[in-house]
N, C-alpha and C positions, 0 to 999 in steps of 0.2 A: 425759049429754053433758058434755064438758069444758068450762070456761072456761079461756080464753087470757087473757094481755096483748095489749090491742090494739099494732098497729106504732107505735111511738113510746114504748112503755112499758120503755126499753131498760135493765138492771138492768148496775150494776157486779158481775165477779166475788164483792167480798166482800158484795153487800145481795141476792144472788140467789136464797139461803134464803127469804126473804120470799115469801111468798102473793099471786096477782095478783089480785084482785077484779074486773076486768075479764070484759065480757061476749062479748068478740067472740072468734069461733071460726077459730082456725087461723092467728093474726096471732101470732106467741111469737118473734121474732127478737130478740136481744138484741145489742146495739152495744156492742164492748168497743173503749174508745180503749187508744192506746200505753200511756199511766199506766197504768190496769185492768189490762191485760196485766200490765207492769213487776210491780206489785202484787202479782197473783196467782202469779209466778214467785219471790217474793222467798225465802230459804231453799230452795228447790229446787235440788240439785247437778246436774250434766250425768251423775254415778254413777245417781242415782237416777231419773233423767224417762227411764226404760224405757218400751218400746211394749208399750198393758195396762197400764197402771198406776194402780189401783183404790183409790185413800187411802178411801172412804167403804165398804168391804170389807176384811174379810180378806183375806191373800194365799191362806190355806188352803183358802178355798172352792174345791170340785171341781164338774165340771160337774154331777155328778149331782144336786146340792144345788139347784140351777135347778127351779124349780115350771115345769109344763108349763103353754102355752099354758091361756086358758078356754076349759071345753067350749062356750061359747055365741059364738066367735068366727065360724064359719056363717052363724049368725041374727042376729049384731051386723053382719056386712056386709050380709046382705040388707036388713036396716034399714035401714043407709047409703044405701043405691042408690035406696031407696024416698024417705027424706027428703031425698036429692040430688035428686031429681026434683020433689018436691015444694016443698023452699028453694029450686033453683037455685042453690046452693052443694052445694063439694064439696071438693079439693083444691086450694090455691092455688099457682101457678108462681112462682120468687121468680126477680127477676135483679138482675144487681150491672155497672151499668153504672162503669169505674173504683172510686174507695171509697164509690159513689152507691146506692143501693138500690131497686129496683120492685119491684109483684106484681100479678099477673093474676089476677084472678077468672075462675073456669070460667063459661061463659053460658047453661050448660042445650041448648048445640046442637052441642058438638064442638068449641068453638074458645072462645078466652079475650073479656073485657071488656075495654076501653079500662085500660091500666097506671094503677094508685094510687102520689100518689109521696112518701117522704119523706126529702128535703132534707138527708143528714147525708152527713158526709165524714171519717167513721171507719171502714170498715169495707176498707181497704187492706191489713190483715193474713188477709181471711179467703183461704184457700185454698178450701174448697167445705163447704158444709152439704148436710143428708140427712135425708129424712121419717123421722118413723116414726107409729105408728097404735096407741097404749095398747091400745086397747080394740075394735081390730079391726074398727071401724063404719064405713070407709073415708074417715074425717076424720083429717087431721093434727092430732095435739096435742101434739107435740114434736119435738126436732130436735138434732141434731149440728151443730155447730160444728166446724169443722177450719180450724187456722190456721197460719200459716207459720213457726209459731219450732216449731210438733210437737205445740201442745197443743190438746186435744179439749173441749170444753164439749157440756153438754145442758142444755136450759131446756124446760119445759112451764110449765101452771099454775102449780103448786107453784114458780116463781123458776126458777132454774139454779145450776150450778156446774160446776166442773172436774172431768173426768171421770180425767184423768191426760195425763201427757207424752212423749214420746219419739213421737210419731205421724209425725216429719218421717222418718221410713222409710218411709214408704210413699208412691207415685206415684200410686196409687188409693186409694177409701175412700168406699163409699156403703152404706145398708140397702135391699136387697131386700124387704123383710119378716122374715116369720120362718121358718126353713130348717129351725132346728135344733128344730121343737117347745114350745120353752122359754116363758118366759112373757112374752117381749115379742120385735118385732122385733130382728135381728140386724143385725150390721155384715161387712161383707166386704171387706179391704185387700189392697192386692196390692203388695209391696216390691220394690226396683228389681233384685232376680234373677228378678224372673218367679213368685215362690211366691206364691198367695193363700193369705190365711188368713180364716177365722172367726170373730167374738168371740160368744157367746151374749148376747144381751140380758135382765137381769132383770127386764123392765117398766118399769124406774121412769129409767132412761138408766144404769145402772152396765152395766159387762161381765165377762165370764168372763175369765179367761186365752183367749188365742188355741189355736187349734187349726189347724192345717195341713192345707189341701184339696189343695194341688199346686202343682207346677214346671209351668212351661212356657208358664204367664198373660203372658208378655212378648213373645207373638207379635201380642198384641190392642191397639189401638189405640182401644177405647172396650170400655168393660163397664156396663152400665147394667139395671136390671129393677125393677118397685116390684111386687108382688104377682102372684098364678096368670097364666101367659100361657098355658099346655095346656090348661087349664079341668078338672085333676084336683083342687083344692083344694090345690096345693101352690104355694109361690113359687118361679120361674123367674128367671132372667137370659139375657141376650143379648150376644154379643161381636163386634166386628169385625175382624179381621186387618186385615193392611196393604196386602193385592190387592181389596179394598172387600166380602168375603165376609162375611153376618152371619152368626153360627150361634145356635140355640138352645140351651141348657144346660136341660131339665127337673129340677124337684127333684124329692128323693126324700124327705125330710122325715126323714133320718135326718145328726145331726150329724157322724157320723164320717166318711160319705160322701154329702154334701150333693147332687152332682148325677147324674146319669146320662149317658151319653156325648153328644156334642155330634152336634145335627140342623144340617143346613144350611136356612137360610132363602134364600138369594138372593145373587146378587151385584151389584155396583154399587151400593154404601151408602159409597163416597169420595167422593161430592156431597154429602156432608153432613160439618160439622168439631164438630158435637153433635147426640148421641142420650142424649132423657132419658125414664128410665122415668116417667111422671105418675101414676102409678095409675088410674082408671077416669075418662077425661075427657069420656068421649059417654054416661054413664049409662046404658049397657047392664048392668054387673055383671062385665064383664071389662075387664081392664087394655089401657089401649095404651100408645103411644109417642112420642113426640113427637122430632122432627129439624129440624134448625136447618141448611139447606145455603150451600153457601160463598160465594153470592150475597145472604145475609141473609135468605131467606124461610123461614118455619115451617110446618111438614108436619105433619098428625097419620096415622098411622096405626092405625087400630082393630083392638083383637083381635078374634080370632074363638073363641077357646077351644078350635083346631081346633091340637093341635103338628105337623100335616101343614103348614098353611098358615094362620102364625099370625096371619098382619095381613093384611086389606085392602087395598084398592089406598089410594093416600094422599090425602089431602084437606089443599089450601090453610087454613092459616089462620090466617098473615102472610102482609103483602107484605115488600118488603125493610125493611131498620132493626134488625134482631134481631142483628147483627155486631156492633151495638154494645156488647152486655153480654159481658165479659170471663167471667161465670160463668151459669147458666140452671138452675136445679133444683127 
């Protein structure tokens, strides 16, 4: 199992190499102030902070060079599920009230623990951060950073650093899991013409070059999924149009063509102004969803593993106050 930086362990750009000794699992959020930023942008030209831009890589790497998934990522999630039951931890909800910071602990019943809070008023640059899962045991143990000047960070155990620049093209940008196979979660961005794209994750927070999935992502008004929601062992996403229709997007587990044609799930999901994939929050072993509707109250919907009818009817669990975080993921 991983060791995290507990929350408060927040590393500058440049000391993020460093190794966290910390024992606490799933707390790795790192606080970059304006200087940090500043810092880490210095020498970088507006020619060179391209979207994809892999300084601690070759540019020459091809996707095929990507090591596939472990064969034990299966049994690493059932283990999860088992010691999420067991710990009562699992995934942690992070929200960003203004440049203010919370996180909810899962509670072992479908719904989160009273918010843990810390106190700091640097994180006014972040656009949105995105799980991901090393080691496939359904714990978070690292994360994307996405911020508003374009540039991307990943921190796990092992510190952080700058993943590259130019991201401020894109309108979306979260990890599903892993789509393409490869040997860590992926990332999936969609740029303001409506094209999504792909990056293959190499485990460790670097990416591929992008790959192009399609035009036509700018009909959707939310995109959101953390892991299998069909219950085939592949990771899925869900999208909303702008008439409050969700649809389901099943994967296919093959990079080149990631999903399979779009199911509809239901209409009237515009009472809700966030939908976030959480990964498995009622410790069943399947993924749900969680919805924030525009009265402030938080909805869990549980999967079913069924892509006929993939969520449950929904379950309270906020009341209102949740309007308040400007981000939830």
């Amino acid at each position: 199992m991983s060791t995290l930086p507990r929350h408060g362990s927040f590393l500058p750009p440049e000391n993020r190499m460093a190794k966290s000794t910390s024992r606490t699992r799933g707390r790795i959020l790192s606080r970059l102030t304006v200087a940090a930023l500043a810092a880490a942008l210095v020498g970088t030209t507006a020619g060179a902070a391209q979207a994809g831009e892999i300084p601690f890589r070759e540019r020459t790497a091809e996707l095929k060079s990507v090591s596939p998934a472990p064969q034990n990522a299966p049994q690493n999630a059932a283990r999860g599920v088992a010691r999420a039951a067991e710990e009562g931890v699992r995934q942690e909800l992070y929200a960003f009230a203004g440049p203010k910071f919370y996180w909810y602990t899962p509670d072992g019943k479908g719904g989160y623990q009273a918010r843990d809070t810390k106190n700091n008023t640097t994180w006014g640059t972040l656009k949105f951060l995105t799980h991901t899962d090393r080691d496939f045991d359904g714990y978070t143990d690292g994360i994307w950073e996405w911020h508003t000047d374009g540039s991307l960070y990943y921190q796990d155990d092992l510190g952080g650093r700058r993943v590259g620049g130019g991201w401020k093209i894109y309108n979306t940008l979260f990890s599903p899991g892993n789509l393409g196979g490869a040997a860590g979660y992926d990332v999936l961005a969609r740029d303001a013409s409506g094209v999504l794209w792909l990056y293959l994750g190499y485990g460790d927070g670097n990416l591929t070059a992008r790959t192009k999935v399609g035009s036509g992502w700018g009909q959707y008004t939310q995109i959101t999924g953390r892991g299998d929601i069909s219950g085939d062992g592949k990771a899925d996403i869900v999208a909303r149009d702008r008439s409050g229709t969700l649809w389901l997007y099943q994967g296919t587990g093959d990079r080149k063509a990631p999903f399979k044609g779009r199911t509809k799930i239901g209409g009237g999901w515009n009472t809700y102004n966030t939908l976030v994939g959480t990964g498995d929050l009622d410790f069943d072993g399947i993924t749900d969803l969680v919805a924030r509707d525009t009265k402030g109250a938080l909805w869990r919907y549980s999967g079913t593993g069924n892509p006929a009818v993939p969520y449950n009817q929904r379950v309270k669990i906020g009341t209102s106050g949740w309007n308040q975080y400007r981000i939830i993921a």
